[in-house]
C-alpha positions in Angstrom: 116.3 72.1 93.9 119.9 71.9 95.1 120.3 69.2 97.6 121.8 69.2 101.7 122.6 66.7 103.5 120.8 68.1 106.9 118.0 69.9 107.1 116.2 71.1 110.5 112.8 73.0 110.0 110.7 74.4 112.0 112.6 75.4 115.4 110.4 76.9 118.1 113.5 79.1 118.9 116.5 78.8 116.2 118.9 80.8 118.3 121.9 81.7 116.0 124.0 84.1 118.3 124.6 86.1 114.9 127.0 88.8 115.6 130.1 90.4 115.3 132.9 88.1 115.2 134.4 89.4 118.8 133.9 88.4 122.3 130.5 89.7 123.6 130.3 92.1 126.2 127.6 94.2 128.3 124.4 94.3 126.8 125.8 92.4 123.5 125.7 89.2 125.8 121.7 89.3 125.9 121.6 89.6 121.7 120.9 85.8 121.3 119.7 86.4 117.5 116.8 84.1 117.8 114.7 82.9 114.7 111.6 81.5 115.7 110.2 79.0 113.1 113.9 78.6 112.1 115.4 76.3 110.0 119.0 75.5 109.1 120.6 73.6 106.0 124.0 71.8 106.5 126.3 70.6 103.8 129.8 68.6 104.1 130.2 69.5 107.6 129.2 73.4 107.2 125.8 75.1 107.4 124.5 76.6 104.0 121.5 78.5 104.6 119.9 79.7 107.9 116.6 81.1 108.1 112.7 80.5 107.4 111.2 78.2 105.6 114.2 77.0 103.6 113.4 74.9 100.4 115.8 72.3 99.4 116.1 68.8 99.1 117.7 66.7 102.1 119.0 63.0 102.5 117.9 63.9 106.6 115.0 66.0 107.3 114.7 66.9 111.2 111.5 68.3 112.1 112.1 70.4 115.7 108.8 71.6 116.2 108.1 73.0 119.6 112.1 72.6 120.6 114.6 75.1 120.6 118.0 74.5 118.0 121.3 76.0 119.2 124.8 75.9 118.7 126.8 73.1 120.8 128.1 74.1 124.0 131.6 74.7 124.1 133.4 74.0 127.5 136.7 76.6 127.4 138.3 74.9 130.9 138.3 71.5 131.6 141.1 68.6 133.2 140.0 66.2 131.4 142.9 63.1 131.7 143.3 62.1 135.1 142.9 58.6 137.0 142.0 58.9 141.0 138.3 59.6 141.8 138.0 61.6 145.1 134.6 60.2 146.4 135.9 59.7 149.9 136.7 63.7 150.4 132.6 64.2 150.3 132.2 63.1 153.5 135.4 65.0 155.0 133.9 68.0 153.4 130.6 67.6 155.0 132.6 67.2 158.7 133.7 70.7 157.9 137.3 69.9 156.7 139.4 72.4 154.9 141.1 71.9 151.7 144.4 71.9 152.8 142.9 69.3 156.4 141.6 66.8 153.0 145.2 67.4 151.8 147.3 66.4 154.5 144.5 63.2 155.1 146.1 61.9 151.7 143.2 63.8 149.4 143.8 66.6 147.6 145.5 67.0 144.1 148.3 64.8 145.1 146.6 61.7 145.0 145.4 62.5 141.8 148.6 62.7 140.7 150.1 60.1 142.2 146.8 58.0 140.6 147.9 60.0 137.6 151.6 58.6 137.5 151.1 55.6 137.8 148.1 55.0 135.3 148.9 53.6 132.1 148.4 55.6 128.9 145.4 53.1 127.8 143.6 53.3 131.2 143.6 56.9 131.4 142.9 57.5 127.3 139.7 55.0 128.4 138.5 57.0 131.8 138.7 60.3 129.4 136.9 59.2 126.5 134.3 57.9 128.9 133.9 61.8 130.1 134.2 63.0 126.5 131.0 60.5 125.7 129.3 61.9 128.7 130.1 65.6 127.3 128.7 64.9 124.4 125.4 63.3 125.4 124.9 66.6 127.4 125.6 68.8 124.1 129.0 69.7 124.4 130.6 69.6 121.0 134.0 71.4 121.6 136.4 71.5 124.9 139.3 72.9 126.0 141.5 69.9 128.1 144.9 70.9 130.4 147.7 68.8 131.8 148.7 69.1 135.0 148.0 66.3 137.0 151.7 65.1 136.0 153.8 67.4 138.2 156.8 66.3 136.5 157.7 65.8 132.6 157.2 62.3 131.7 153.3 62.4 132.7 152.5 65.9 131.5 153.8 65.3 127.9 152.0 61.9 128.5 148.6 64.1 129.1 149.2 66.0 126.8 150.1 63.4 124.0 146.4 61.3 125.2 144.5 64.7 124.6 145.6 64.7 121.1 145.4 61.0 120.7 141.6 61.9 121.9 141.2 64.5 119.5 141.9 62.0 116.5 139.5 59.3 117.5 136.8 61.2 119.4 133.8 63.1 117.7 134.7 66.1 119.9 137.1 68.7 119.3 139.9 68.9 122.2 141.9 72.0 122.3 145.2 71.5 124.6 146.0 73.3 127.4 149.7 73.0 129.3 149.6 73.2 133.0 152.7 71.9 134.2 152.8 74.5 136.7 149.2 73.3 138.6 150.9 73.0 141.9 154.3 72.7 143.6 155.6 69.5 144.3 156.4 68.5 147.4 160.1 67.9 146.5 160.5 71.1 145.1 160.2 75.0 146.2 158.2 76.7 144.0 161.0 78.5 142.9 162.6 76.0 141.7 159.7 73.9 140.1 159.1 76.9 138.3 162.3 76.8 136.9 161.6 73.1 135.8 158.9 74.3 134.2 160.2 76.9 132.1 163.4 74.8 131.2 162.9 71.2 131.0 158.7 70.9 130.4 157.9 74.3 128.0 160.4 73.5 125.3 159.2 69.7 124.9 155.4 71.0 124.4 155.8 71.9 120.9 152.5 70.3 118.7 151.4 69.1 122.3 149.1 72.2 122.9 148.2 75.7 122.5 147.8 77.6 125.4 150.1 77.8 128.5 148.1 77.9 131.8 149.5 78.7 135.5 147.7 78.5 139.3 148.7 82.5 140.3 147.6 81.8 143.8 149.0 82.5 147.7 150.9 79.4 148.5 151.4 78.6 144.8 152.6 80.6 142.8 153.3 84.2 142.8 152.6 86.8 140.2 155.9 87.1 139.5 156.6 83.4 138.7 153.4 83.5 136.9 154.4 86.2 134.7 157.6 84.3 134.4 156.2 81.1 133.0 153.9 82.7 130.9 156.2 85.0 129.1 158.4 81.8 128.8 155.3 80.2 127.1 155.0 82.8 124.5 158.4 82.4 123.6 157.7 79.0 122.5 154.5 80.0 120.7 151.9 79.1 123.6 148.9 81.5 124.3 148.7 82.5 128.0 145.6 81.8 130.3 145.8 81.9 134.2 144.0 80.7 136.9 143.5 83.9 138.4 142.2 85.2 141.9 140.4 81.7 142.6 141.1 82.4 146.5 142.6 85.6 146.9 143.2 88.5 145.2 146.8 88.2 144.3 146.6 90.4 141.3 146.0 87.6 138.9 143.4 89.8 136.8 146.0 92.5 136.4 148.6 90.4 135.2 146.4 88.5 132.8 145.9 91.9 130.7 149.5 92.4 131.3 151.2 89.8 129.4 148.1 89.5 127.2 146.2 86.3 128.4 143.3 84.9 125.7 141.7 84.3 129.5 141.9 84.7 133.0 140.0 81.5 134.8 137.7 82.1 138.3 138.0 85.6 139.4 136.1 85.1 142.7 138.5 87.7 144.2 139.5 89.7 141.4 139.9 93.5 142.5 138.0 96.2 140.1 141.4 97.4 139.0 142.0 94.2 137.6 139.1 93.5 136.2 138.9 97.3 134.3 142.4 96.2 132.7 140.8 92.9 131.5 137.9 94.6 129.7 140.2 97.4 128.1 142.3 94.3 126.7 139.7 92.1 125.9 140.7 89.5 128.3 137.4 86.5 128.5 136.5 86.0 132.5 135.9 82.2 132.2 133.6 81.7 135.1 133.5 78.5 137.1 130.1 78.1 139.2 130.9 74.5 139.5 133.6 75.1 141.7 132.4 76.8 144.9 129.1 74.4 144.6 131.9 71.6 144.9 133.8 73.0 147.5 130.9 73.7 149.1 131.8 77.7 149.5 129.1 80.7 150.3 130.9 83.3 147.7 130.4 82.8 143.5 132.9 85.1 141.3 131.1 88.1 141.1 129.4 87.8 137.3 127.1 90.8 137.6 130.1 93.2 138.5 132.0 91.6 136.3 129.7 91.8 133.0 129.1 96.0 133.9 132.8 96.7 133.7 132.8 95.3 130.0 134.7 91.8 130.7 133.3 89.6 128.3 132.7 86.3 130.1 132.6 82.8 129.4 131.4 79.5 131.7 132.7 76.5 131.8 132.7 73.2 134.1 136.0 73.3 135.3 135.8 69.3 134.9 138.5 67.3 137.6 138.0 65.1 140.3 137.2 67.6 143.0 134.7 69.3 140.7 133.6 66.4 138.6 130.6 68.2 136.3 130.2 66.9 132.4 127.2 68.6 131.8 127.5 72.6 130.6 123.5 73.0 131.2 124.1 72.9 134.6 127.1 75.0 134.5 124.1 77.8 133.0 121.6 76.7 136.0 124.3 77.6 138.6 125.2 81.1 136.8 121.9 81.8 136.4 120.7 80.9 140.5 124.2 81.5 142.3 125.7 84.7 139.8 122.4 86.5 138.9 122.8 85.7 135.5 120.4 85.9 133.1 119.5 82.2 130.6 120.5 84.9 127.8 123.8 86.2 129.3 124.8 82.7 130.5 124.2 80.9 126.6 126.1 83.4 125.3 128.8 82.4 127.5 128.3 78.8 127.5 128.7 79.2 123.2 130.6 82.4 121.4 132.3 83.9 124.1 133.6 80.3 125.3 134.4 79.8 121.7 136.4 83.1 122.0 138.0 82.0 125.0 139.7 79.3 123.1 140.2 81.1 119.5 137.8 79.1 117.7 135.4 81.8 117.3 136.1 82.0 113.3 134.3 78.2 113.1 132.0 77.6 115.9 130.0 79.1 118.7 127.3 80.5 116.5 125.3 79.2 114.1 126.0 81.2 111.0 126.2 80.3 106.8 130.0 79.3 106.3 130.3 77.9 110.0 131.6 74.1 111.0 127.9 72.7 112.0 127.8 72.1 115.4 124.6 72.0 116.3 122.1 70.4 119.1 118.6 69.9 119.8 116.6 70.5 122.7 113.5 69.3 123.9 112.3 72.2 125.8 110.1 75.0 123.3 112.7 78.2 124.7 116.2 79.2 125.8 114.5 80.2 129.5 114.0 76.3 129.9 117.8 75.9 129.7 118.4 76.7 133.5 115.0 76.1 134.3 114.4 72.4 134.1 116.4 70.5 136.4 117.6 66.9 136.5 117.2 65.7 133.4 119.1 65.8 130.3 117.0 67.8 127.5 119.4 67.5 124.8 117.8 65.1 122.5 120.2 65.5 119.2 123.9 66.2 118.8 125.4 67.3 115.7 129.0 67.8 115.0 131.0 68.8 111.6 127.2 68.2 110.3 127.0 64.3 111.6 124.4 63.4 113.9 125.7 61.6 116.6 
């Protein structure tokens, strides 16, 4: 009998997401490809066998009776490196301030990157590893991480260069994100921060990362700077994304299918226009619950519209001091209460289509023979207990590259 070195029996719910190898979309996004009674054999870092009542010998034999066994969660938009907490803006936000009244109080993202600036590289590779263990304990095996509380070169290639430091030393796999052009400095007009960005930061991000990300807002920066930026990106071999629409619709969607984004991040205002273009280029809507809950706002993107024109979506924490949320489970509750969601649709998202959302969906995301075993238990006996139990953690075992850790 040939030998594993993992292997789980006996899942109350073995959900696999088995599927084609392409973003999800529609009714494809409730196809959770469960086994129940599952089991699931891993071998140097890669699962072997899936299915029923597999027979081999193990050197670890996990018994998940009456628990549910899924892939790890993957988080596809994160800020992970950044020194400043922002406790003392709760209470402003509770008085009824604005944003922008927090800002000119001294809160806002400029004191996290003046915090940013003037942390060393060992104090902020600590704070971030601190969240990566946090992830993890919460069953997040893979994340996406973006610069861009630097504002200037010297601390976004320092970002960037502790993001890969992090990838080396922590369990987790980081996937780098550029987003140099996060804001406008107050020195600057966007016009001509742009500029920096395209000339002095983009050329120096070469082995630093692999997507290029931009904040196409009102009062940012415009579509056409966007597109600008991002088609400069490509240029140097970056993959566009875009925080798109967050506030208003200033045609983010549209230009995200346009210069041929992997994603397009919020989408609270998206128009339908933009969103049809998305679906017919197979552009991922990462969604960001966490964020209006943070901000404290009444309106949530618009999942339910935006899953029946064919966008394939994705969730993710949107992890940074204004939103600070480790924990992808309750990423799912808040899709599932505040977007209509269903626990299906929003696992789906939370998994493959986040792995999509990042290009890893050729190794992780599902659980399926050849793929990098990430894997993690849950305590509960079903998938609907994912957004239904609140307050506690029910991850009791992560797995990742076939180590439990």
């Amino acid at each position: 009998m040939e030998t594993v070195d993992i292997l789980i029996k006996n899942a109350n719910e073995l959900i696999t997401l088995e599927g084609p190898n392409k973003p999800r979309t529609k009714r494809e996004m409730s196809n959770l490809s469960i086994i129940n009674k599952g089991s699931i054999a891993i071998k140097e870092g890669i699962i072997v066998q899936i299915g029923k009542n597999l027979k081999y010998k193990s050197e670890l034999t996990i018994d998940a009776h009456g628990k549910t066994v899924m892939p790890g969660f993957v988080d596809p938009h994160t800020h992970l490196v950044f020194a400043g907490s922002r406790e003392f803006e709760l209470d402003m936000k509770l008085k009824g301030m604005s944003y922008m009244d927090i800002l000119k109080k001294g809160g806002g993202i400029f004191y996290t990157v003046n915090e940013t600036r003037k942390a060393s590289n060992n104090d902020l590779l600590k704070q971030s590893k601190n969240r990566l263990d946090n992830m993890l304990t919460h069953g997040t095996t893979t994340c996406e991480a973006k610069s861009g509380y630097g504002l200037d070169t010297k601390t976004e290639l320092k970002i960037l260069g502790i993001q890969k430091r992090l990838n080396g030393i922590h369990p987790m796999d980081i996937v780098s994100t550029f987003l140099g052009a996060h804001a406008v400095p107050k020195e600057y007009s966007a016009e001509e921060y742009a500029r920096i960005v395209i000339n002095e930061m983009l050329p120096k991000t070469k082995n630093l990362a692999k997507f290029c990300d931009v904040f196409c807002e009102k009062g940012i920066f415009t579509v056409e700077q966007s597109k600008r930026i991002l088609e400069a990106a490509k240029k140097q071999g970056l993959i566009p994304k875009i925080h798109a629409d967050e506030i208003v619709d200033t045609g983010g969607a549209a230009l995200a299918a346009e210069v041929g984004a992997i994603s397009a991040d919020h989408l609270l205002a998206s128009n339908e226009k933009g969103l049809k273009q998305m679906a017919k280029k197979g552009v991922i809507g990462v969604l960001l619950p966490g964020t209006p809950f943070s901000l404290m706002m009444k309106d949530y993107a618009p999942a339910r519209k935006i899953i029946d024109l064919g966008v394939p979506v994705a969730l993710a924490t949107d992890l940074n001091p204004n939103c600070w949320i480790e924990n992808m489970r309750f990423i799912i509750q808040l899709a599932c209460v505040n977007m209509k969601m269903t626990p299906a649709e929003a696992i789906t998202a939370s998994t493959f289509n986040a792995a999509c959302a990042i290009g890893l969906n050729d190794t992780i995301g599902s659980l399926e023979k050849g793929k990098q075993a990430d894997i993690i238990i849950l305590d509960c006996p079903n998938h609907k207990f994912i957004p239904y139990r609140y307050g506690i953690n029910l991850v009791e075992t992560v797995i990742k590259k076939g180590a439990v850790i």
